[in-house]
C-alpha positions as CSV (number, residue, x, y, z in Angstrom):
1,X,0.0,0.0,0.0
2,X,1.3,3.2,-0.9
3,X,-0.4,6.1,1.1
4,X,-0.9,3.6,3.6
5,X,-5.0,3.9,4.4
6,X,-8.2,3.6,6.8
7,X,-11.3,3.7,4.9
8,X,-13.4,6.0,3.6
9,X,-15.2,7.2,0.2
10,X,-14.6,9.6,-3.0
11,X,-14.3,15.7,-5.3
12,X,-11.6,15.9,-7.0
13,X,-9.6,19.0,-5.7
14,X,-6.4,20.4,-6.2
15,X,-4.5,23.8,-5.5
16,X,-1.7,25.9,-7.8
17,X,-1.1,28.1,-4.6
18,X,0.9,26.3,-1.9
19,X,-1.9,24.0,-0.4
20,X,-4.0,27.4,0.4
21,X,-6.9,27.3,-1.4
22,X,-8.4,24.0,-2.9
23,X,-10.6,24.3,-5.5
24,X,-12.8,21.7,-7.1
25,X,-11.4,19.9,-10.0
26,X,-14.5,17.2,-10.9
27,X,-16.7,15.3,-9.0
28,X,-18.2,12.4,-8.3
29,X,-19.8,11.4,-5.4
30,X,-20.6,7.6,-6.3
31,X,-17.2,6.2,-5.7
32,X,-14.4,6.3,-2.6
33,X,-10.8,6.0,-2.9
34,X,-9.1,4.5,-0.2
35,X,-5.3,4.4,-1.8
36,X,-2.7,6.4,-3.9
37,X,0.6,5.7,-5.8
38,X,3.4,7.5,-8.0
39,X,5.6,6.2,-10.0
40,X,7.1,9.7,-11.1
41,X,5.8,13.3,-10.9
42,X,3.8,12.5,-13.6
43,X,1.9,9.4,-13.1
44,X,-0.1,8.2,-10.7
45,X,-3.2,5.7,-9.6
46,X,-5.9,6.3,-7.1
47,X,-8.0,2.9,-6.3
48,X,-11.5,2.6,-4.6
49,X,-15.0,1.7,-5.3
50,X,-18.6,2.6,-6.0
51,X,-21.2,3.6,-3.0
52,X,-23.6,1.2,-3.2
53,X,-22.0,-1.2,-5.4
54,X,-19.7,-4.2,-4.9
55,X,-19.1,-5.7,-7.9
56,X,-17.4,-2.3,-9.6
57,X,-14.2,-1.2,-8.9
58,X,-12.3,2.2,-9.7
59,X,-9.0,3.4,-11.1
60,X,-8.1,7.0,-11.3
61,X,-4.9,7.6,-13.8
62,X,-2.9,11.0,-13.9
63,X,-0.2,10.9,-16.5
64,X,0.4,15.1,-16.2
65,X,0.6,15.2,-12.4
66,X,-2.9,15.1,-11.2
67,X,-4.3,17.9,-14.1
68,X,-6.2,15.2,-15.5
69,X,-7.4,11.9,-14.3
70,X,-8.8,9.5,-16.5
71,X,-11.5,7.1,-14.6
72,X,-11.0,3.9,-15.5
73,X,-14.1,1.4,-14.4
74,X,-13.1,-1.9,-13.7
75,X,-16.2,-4.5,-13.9
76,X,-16.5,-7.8,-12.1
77,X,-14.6,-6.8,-9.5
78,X,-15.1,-5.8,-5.6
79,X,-13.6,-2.4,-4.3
80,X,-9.9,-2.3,-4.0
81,X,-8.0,-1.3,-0.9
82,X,-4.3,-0.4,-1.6
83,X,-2.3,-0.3,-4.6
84,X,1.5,-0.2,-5.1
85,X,3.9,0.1,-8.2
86,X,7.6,-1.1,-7.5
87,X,9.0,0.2,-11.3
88,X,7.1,2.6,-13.6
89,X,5.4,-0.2,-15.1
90,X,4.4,-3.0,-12.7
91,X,1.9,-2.3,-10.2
92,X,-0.5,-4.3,-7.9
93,X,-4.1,-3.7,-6.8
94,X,-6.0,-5.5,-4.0
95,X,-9.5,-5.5,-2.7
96,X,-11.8,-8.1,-0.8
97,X,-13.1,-11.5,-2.4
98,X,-9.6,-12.1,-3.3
99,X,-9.3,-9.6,-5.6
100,X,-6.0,-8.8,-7.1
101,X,-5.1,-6.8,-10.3
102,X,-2.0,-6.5,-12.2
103,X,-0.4,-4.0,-14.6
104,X,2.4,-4.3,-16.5
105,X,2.3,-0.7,-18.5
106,X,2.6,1.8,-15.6
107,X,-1.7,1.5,-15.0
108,X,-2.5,1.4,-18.7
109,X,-4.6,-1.9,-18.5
110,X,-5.0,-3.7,-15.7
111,X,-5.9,-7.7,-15.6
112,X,-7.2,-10.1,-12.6
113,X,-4.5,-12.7,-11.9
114,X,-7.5,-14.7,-10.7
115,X,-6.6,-15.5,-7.2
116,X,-9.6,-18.0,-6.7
117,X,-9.9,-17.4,-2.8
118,X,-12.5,-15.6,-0.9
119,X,-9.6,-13.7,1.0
120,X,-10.2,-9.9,1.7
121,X,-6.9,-8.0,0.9
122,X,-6.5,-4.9,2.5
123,X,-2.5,-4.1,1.9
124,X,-0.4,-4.7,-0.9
125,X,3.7,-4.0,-1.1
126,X,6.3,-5.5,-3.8
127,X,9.7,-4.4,-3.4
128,X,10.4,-5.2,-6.6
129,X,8.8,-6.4,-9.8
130,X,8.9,-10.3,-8.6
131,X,8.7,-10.2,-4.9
132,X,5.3,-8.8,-3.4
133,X,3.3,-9.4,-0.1
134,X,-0.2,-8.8,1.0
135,X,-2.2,-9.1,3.8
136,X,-5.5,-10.5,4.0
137,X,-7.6,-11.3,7.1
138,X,-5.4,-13.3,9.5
139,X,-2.9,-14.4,6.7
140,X,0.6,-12.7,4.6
141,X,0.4,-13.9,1.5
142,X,4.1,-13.6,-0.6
143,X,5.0,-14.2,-4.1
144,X,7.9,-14.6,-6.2
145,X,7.0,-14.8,-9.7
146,X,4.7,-11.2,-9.9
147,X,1.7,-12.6,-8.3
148,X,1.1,-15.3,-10.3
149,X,1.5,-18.1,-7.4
150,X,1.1,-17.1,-3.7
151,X,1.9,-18.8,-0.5
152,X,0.5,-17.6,3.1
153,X,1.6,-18.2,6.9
154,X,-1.0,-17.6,9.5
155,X,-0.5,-14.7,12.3
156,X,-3.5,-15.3,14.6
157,X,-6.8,-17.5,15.3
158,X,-9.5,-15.5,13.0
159,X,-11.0,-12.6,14.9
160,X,-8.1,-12.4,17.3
161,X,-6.3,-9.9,15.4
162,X,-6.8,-7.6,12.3
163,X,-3.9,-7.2,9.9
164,X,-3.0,-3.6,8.7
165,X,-0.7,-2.4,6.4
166,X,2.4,-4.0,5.0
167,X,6.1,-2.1,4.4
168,X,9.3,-4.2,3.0
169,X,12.4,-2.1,3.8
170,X,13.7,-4.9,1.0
171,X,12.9,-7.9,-0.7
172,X,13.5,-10.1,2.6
173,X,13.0,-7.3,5.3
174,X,9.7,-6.4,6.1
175,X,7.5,-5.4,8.8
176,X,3.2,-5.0,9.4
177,X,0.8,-4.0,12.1
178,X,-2.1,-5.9,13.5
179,X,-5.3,-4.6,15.9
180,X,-7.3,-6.6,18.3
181,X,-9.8,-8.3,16.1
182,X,-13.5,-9.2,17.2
183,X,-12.5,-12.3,19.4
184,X,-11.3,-11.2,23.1
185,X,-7.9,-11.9,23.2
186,X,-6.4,-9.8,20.8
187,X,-3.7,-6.8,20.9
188,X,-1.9,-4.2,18.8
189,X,1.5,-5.4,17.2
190,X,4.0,-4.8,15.1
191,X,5.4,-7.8,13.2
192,X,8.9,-8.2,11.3
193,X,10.2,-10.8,9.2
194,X,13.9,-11.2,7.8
195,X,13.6,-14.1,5.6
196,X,11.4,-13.0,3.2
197,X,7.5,-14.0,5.1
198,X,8.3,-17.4,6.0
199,X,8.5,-16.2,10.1
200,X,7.5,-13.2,11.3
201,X,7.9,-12.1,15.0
202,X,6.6,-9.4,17.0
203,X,8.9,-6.2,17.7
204,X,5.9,-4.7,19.5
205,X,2.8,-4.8,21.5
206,X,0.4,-2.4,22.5
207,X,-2.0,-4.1,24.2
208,X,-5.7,-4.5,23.8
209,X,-6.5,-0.4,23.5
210,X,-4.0,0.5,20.8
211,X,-5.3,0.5,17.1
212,X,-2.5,0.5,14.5
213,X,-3.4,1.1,10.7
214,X,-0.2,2.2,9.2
215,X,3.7,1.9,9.1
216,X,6.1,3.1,6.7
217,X,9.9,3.5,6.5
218,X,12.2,6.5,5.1
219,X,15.3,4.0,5.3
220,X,16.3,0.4,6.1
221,X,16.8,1.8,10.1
222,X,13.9,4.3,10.4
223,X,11.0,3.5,10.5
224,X,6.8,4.8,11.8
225,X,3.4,3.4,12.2
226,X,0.8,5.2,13.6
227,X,-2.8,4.8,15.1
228,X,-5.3,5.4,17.9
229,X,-5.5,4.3,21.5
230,X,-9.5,3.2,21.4
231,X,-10.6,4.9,25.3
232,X,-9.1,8.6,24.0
233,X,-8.4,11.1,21.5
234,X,-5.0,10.3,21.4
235,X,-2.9,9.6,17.9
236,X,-0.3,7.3,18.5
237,X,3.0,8.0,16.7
238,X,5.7,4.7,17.0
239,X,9.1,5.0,15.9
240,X,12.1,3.2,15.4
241,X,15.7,3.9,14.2
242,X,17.2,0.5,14.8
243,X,15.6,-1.8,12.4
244,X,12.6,-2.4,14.9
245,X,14.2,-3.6,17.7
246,X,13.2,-1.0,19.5
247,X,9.6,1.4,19.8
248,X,9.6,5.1,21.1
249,X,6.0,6.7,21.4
250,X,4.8,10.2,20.7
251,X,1.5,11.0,21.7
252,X,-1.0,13.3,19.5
253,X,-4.0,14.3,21.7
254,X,-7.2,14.8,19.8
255,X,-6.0,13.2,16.3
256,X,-5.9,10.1,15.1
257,X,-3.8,9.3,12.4
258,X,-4.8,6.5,9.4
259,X,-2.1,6.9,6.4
260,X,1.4,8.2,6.6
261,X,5.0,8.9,4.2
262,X,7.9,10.7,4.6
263,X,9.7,12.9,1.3
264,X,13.0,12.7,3.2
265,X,14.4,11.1,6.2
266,X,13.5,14.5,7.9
267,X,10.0,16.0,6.1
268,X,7.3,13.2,6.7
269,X,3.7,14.1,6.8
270,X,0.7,11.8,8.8
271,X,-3.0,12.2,7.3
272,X,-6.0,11.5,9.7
273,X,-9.2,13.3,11.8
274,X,-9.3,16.3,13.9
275,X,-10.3,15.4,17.3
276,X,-12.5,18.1,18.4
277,X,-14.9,18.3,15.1
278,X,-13.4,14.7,13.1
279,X,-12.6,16.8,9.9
280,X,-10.1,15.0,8.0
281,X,-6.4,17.0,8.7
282,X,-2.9,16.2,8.6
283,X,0.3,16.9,10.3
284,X,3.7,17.7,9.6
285,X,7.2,17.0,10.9
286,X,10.7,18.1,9.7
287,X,13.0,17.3,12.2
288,X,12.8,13.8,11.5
289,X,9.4,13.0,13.9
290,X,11.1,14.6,17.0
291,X,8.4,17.3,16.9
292,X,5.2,17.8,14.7
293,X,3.0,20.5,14.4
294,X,-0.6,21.2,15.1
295,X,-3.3,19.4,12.5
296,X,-3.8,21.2,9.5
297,X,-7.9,21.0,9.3
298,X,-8.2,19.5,5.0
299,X,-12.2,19.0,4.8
300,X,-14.7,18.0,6.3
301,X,-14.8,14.8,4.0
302,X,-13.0,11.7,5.4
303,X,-9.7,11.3,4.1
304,X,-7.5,7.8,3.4
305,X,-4.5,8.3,2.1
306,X,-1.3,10.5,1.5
307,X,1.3,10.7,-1.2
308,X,4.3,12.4,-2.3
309,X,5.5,12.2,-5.6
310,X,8.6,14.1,-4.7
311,X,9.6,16.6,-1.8
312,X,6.9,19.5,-3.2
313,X,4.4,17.7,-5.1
314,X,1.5,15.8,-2.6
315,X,-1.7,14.1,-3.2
316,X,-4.5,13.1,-0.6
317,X,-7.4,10.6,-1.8
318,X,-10.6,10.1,0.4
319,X,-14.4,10.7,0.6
320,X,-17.2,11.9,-2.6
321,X,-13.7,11.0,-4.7
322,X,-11.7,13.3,-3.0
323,X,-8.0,14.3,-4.2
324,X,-6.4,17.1,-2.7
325,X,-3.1,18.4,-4.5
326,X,-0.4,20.5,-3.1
327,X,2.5,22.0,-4.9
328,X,4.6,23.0,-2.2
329,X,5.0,20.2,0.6
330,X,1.4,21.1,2.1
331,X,2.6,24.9,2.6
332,X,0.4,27.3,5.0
333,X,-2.3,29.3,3.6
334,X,-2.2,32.7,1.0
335,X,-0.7,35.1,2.5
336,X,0.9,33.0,6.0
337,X,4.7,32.3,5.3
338,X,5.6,28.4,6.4
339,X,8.2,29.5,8.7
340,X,5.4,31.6,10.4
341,X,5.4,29.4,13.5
342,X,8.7,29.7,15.2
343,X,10.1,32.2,17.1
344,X,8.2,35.4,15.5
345,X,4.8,33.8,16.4
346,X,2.5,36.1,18.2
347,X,1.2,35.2,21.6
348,X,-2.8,34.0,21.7
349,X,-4.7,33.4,24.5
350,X,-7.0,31.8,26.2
351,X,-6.4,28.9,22.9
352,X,-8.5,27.5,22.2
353,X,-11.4,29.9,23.0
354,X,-15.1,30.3,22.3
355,X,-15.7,34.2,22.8
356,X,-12.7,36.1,22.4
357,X,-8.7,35.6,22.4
358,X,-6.0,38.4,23.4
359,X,-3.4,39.2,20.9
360,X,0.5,40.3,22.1
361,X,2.1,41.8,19.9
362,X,5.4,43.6,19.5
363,X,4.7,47.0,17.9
364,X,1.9,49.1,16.1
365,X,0.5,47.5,13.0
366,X,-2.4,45.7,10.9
367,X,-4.2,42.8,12.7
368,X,-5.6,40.0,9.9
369,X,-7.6,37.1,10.7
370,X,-7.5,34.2,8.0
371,X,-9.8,31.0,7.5
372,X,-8.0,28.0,6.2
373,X,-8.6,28.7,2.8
374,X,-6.7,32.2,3.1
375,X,-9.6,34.5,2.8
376,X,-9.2,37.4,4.9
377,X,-11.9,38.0,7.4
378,X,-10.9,40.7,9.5
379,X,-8.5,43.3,8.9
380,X,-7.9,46.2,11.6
381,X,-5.2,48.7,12.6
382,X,-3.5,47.6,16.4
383,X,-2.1,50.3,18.7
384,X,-1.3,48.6,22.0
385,X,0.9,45.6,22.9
386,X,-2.4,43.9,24.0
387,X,-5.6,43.6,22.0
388,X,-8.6,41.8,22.7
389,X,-10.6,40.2,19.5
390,X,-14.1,39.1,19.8
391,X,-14.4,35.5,17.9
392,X,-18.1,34.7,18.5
393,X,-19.6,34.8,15.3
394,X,-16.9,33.4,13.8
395,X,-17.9,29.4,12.9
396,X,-15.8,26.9,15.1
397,X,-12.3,25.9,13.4
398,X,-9.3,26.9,13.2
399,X,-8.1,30.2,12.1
400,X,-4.3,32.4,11.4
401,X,-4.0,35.8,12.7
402,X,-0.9,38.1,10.8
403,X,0.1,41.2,12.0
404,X,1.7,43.3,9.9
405,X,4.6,46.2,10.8
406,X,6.5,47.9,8.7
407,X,9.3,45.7,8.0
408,X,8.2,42.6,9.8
409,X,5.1,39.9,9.9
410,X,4.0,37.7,13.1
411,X,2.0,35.3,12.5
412,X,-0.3,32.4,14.9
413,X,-3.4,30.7,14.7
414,X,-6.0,29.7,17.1
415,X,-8.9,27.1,17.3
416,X,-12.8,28.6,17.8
417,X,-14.4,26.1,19.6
């Protein structure tokens, strides 16, 4: 799986400004896309299904960088989960009912390798053109011919566990996450196998509260998977830099994360749902996952999955056929510079509020406040070091407030509950 996903359904939207404004490309609100994959800049695939209908699965293909997707309906065929290309040319599609689907001309045409098994696939991952892996319900499945013959080893007594997604580091090394399943007895782990799916131990446990959908890895070493823990509003960030021996945990309060990837070894990026109002946002790190900052609300549709085609260029897939583009590495608003939230921010307070925040500032100027899509919605000259806004009519979210002085901008944002 390539954005690494948690389900959900299908706009099409994209931005030329920075991630600021999205605008709507198309529409359609009869399918949902649960997964995305690159092979370039250029060309892409975004997999799902149609509401109401299981026997119809979908394939979105850009070959000019998500200006222009061409749907591509595939009949006979249940909804497909995750899709991955190792090369520009082979790639792999998977969906329930043991559905698999195979291209060999970068997403051109796509045929069933006719898997015969009633197995529902939810994550796919070849390292290379030969040597793939899926999961599907209690079972890894491996191949070494391109899919055309699979073999399986069990993890878990069915409804014990659920298998998530799948990540191979290479074409022996790889590692997936599981959640407590239906049965009691279950728990959260994270599994890793050296020898290529024939044993698989776990590298670690999270008990029966922890709910792990996704893992990637920006090297051999380095690695993430994220998720929920079930009795709070707490994302749960994992992360390794030994190969997954070992598991350090980051907490996120009032987001929980679904799909995750990482440009560079430092800029990674972790799609999921605000907390307070479950609008679909993401977060952002470049230090590496030592720090991340505040969820970025998206939409109010349920997103599944992120990709970057390079360090600037990012898609997200989701809801009513949702694909959000940015051209920057999900920059801030029009008008709010990315570096805005280090040391020049302005001080806001109480935050979040309901009624009204205080603004410190540093110097006379021009107060702005800005929704998420960069429209300006207040604009007022500021005299004292101190100035008291009143929020109420504003709807609840979050908003960015820039002052501007002569030679300098401060800029912060605060959430209207």
């Amino acid at each position: 799986m390539c954005g690494l996903t948690c389900i959900s359904y299908g706009k099409i939207l994209k931005t030329e400004n920075g991630g600021g404004a999205w605008t709507v490309q198309s529409t359609d609100s009869t399918f949902f896309l649960y997964d995305v994959c690159f092979t370039n800049s250029n060309s892409g695939c975004a997999v799902g299904g149609f509401w109401g209908n299981w026997s119809s699965s979908i394939i979105l293909r850009t070959t000019n960088g998500g200006v222009n997707w061409t749907n591509q309906i595939i009949g006979n065929s249940d909804d497909l989960y995750s899709v991955h290309f190792p090369d520009a040319n082979n790639g792999f599609a998977v969906g329930p009912r043991g559905t698999i689907l195979k291209t060999v001309n970068g997403g051109d045409l796509w045929t069933s390798l006719g898997f015969g098994l009633l197995t529902n696939f939810g994550s796919v991952h070849f390292p290379n053109e030969n040597i793939g892996y899926a999961t599907g319900d209690n079972k890894v499945y491996s191949t070494t011919d391109g899919g055309l013959n699979w073999n399986f080893q069990e993890l878990g007594d069915s409804g014990y566990i659920v298998l998530g997604s799948i990540y191979f580091t290479s074409p022996s090394t790889g590692f997936l996450v599981s959640s407590p399943g239906c049965s009691p007895g279950g728990t959260s782990n994270i599994y890793k196998t050296t020898n290529g799916g024939t044993n698989w131990t776990i590298c670690y446990s999270g008990g029966l509260d922890v709910f792990l959908g996704a893992i990637y890895f920006s090297d051999a070493n380095t690695g993430y998977a994220v998720g929920a823990e079930g009795s709070s509003n707490t994302g749960i960030i994992l992360k390794t830099i030994d190969g997954g021996i070992t598991w350090s945990e980051n907490n996120i309060y009032w987001f929980g994360p679904c799909s995750i990837f990482f440009t560079s070894p430092d800029y990674g990026y972790i799609l999921g749902s605000d907390g307070y109002y479950g609008n679909a946002a993401i977060i952002k790190t470049e230090d590496g996952g030592n720090t991340w900052a505040s969820p970025y609300a998206l939409s109010s549709n349920g997103l599944s999955s992120v990709y970057f085609s390079d360090n600037n260029n990012g898609f997200i897939v989701g809801n009513n056929g949702s694909i959000l583009y940015t051209k920057n590495g999900g920059g801030y608003p029009v008008g709010v510079k990315e570096k805005s939230f280090e040391p020049n921010s302005i001080k806001i307070y109480p935050n979040p509020s309901y009624d009204k925040i205080n603004i410190e500032s540093s110097a006379e100027g021009h107060l702005s406040i800005l929704n998420l899509n960069g429209q300006e919605l207040m604009n007022k000259p500021i005299s004292k070091k101190s100035t008291q806004i009143d929020i109420t009519n504003l709807p609840a979210g979050i908003y960015f407030i820039r002052v501007t002085y002569e030679k300098t901008v401060q800029v912060g944002k605060f959430l209207k509950e």
